[in-house]
C-alpha positions in Angstrom: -131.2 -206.8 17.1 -133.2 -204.1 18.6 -136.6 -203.0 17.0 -136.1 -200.0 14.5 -137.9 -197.2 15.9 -140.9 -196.6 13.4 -141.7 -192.7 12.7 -145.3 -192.2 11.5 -146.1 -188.4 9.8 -148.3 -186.3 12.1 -150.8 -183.9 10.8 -149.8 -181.1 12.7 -152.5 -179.2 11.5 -155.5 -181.8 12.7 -155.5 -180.4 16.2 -154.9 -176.5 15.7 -156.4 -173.6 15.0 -156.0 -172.0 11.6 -155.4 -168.3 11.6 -158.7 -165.8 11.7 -157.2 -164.4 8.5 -155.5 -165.4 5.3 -151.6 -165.3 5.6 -152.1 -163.8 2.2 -154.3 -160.7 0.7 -157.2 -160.7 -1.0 -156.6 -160.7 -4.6 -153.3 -162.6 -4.3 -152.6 -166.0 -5.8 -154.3 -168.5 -4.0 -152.9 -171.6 -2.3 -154.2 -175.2 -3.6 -156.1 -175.7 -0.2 -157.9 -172.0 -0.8 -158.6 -169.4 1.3 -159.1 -169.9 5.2 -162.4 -170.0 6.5 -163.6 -166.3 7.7 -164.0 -166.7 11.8 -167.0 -164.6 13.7 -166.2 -162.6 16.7 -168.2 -164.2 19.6 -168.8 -162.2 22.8 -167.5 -163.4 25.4 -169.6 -165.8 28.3 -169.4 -165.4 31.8 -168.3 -169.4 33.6 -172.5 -169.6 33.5 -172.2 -169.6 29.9 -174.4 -166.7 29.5 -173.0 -163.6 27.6 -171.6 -160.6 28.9 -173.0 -157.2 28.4 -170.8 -155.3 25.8 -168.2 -152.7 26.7 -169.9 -149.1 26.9 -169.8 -147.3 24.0 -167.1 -143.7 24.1 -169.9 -142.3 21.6 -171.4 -139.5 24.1 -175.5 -140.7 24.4 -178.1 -138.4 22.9 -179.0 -135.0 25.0 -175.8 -134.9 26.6 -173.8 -131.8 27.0 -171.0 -131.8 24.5 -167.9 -131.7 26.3 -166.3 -127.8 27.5 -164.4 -126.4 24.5 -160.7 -125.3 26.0 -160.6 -121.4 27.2 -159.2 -119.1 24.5 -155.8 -117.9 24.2 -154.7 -115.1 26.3 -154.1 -111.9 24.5 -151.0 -110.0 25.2 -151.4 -106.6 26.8 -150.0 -103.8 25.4 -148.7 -102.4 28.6 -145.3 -103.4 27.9 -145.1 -101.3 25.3 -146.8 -97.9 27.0 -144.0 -98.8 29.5 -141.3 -98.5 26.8 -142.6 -95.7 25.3 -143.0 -93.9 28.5 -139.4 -94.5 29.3 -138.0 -93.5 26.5 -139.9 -90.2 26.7 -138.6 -89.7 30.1 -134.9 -90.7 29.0 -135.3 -88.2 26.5 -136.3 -85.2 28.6 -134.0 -85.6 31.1 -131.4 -85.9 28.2 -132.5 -82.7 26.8 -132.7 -81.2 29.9 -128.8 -82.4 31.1 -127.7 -81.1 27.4 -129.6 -77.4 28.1 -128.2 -77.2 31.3 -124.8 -77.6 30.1 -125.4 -75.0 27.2 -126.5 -72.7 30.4 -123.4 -73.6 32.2 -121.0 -73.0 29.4 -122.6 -69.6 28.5 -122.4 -68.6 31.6 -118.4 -69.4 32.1 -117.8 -67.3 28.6 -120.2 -64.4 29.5 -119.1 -63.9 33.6 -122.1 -62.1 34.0 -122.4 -59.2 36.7 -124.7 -57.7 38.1 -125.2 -53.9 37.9 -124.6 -51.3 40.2 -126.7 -48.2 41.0 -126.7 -45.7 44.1 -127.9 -42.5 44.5 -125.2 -40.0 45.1 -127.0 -36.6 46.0 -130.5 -36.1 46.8 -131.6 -32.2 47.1 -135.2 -31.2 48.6 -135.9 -27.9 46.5 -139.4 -27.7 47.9 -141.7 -29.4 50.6 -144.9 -27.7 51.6 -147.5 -29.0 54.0 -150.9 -26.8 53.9 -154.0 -27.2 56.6 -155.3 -29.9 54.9 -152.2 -31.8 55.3 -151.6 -32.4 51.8 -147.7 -32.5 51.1 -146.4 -31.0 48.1 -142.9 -32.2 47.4 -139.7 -31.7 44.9 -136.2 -33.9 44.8 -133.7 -33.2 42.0 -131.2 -36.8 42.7 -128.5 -37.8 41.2 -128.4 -41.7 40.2 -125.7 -43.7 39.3 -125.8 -46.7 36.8 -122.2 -48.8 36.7 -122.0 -52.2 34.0 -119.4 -54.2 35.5 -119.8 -56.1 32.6 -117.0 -57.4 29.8 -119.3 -58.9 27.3 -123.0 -57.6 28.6 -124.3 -53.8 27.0 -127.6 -52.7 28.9 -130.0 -51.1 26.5 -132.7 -48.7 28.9 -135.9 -47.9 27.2 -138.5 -45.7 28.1 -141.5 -46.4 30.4 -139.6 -46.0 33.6 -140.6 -45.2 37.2 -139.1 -43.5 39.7 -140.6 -42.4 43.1 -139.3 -41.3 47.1 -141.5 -42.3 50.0 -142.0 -41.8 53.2 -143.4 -44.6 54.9 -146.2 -45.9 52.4 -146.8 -42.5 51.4 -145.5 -41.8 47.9 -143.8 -37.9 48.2 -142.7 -37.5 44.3 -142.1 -39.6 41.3 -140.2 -39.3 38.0 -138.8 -41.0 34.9 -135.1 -42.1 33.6 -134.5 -40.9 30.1 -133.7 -44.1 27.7 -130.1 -44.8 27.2 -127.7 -46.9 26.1 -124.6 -48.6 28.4 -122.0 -50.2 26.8 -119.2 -52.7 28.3 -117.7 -52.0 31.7 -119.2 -48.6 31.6 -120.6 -46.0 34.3 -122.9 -43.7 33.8 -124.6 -41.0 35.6 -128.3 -39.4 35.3 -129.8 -36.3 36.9 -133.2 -36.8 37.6 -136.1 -34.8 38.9 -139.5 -36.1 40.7 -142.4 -34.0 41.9 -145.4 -34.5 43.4 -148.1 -34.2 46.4 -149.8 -37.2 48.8 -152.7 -36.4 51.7 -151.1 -37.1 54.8 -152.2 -37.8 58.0 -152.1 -36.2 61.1 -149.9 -39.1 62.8 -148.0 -39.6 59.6 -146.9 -35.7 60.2 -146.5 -36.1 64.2 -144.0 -38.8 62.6 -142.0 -37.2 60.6 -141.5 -34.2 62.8 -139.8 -36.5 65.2 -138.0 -38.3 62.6 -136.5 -34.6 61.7 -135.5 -33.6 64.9 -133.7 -36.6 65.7 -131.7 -36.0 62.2 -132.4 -39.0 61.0 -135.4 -39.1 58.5 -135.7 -42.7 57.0 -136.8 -42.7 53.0 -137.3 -45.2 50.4 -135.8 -45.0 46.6 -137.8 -47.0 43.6 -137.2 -47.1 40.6 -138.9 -49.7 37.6 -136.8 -49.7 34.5 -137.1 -51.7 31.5 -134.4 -53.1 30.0 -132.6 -55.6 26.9 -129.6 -56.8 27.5 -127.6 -57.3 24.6 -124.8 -60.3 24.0 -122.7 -58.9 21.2 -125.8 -58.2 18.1 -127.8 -60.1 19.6 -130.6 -58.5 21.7 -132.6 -60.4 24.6 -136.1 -60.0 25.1 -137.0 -57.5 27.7 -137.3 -57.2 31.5 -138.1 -54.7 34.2 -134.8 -54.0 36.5 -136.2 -53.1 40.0 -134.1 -51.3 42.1 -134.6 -50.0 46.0 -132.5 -47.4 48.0 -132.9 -47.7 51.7 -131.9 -43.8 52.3 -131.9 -42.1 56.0 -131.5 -38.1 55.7 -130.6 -35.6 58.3 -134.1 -33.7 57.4 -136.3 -32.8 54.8 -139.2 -30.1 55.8 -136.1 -27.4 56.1 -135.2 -27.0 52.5 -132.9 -24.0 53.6 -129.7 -25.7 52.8 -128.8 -28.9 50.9 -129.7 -32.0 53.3 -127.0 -34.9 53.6 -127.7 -39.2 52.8 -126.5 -39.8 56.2 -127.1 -44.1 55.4 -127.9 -45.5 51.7 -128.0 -49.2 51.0 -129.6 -50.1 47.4 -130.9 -53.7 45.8 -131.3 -54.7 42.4 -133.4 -57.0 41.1 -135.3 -58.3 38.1 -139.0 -58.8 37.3 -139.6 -60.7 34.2 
């Protein structure tokens, strides 16, 4: 009969380590052996046996520099917002100015405006007189006609007009238009007298002479005439209407008979 196996109890704790710590707090119930006995952290020995040198310290020695500080937040520029706001400035005008030129364009299709007519019909020399000293003393009774094409435009003339006939650059006689009203699609027609005297000179008369013989003496109408027009009631502020006759007559120092407007072209304009 074999031997029965013997089993002897072991302290298993003889030949180990107890933990560094308790297994249990401080302040809790004890265990009948007590609490385990508090180990010392050695430093650790080089295979010499002599100790190493501790690890270096992360606190920063004294009299170094601290460590850079991180840059500051960027601030936001406000270009963005100039850049809106000049946008919507420039949206806006060009808005307005799209909407005004629409208003033009309408007003314009309801009113059709035209543009007035003028001519001058008769021109009569009743005197012209040069004496030694070349001085030329002149007088022109014309007749001038004013037509208003216009459906829905009345002309209102004022006084403070200018009227004059030259010769060259030489102004012969001037005059005024009497202030008058034109209504719608009317036509109306003025009698007018100028006068006056210029110093000519001695090729300025060779000039003319030459002009007369040929029949064909050129002359300049001008006349500066402030205006309103009116839209219905409603009266516009006020402008000059300029207008130019480019006349050629058959003569004008031979005042013996009525001369004839052999050529007449006139151009109307506005000065504001």
């Amino acid at each position: 009969m074999a031997d029965h196996q013997r089993i002897h109890p072991v302290d298993l704790e003889a030949g180990q380590h107890r933990p560094s710590a308790p297994l249990v707090p401080q302040g809790s119930f004890r265990s009948d052996k007590g609490d385990p006995p508090q180990h010392h952290h050695q430093r650790p020995r080089d295979p010499a046996g002599q100790h190493l040198p501790p690890p270096p310290s992360r606190v920063a020695p004294r009299g170094a520099a601290p460590p850079p500080l991180p840059p500051p937040p960027k601030r936001r520029r406000r270009g963005g917002c100039c850049c809106r706001f000049l946008c919507c400035v420039v949206v806006t005008a060009v808005a307005l100015a799209v909407l005004a030129a629409a208003a033009v364009g309408a007003l314009y299709l309801a009113l059709d405006p035209k543009v007035p007519r003028y001519s001058v019909d008769r021109l009569a020399v009743s005197a012209f007189q040069v004496d030694p000293t070349l001085t030329a003393r002149a007088r022109f009774d014309a007749t001038v006609t004013a037509a208003n094409p216009n459906t829905r435009i009345a002309i209102q003339y004022e006084r403070g007009s200018t009227l004059g006939v030259w010769y060259d650059s030489y102004q012969l006689a001037r005059g005024a238009l009497p202030a008058f009203y034109q209504g719608r699609r009317n036509t109306t027609v003025l009698a007018v007298a100028m006068a006056g005297e210029v110093q000519l000179g001695s090729a300025v008369m060779a000039a003319l002479r030459d002009a007369q013989a040929t029949g064909a003496v050129p002359l300049v109408f001008r006349a500066d005439v402030p205006v309103r027009v009116e839209l219905g009631s409603v009266k516009l502020w006020r402008v000059t209407s300029r207008v130019r006759c480019d006349l050629v007559v058959d003569r004008l120092m031979d005042v013996s008979s009525p001369i004839k407007i052999k050529a007449s072209n006139c151009k109307f304009g506005i000065k504001l």
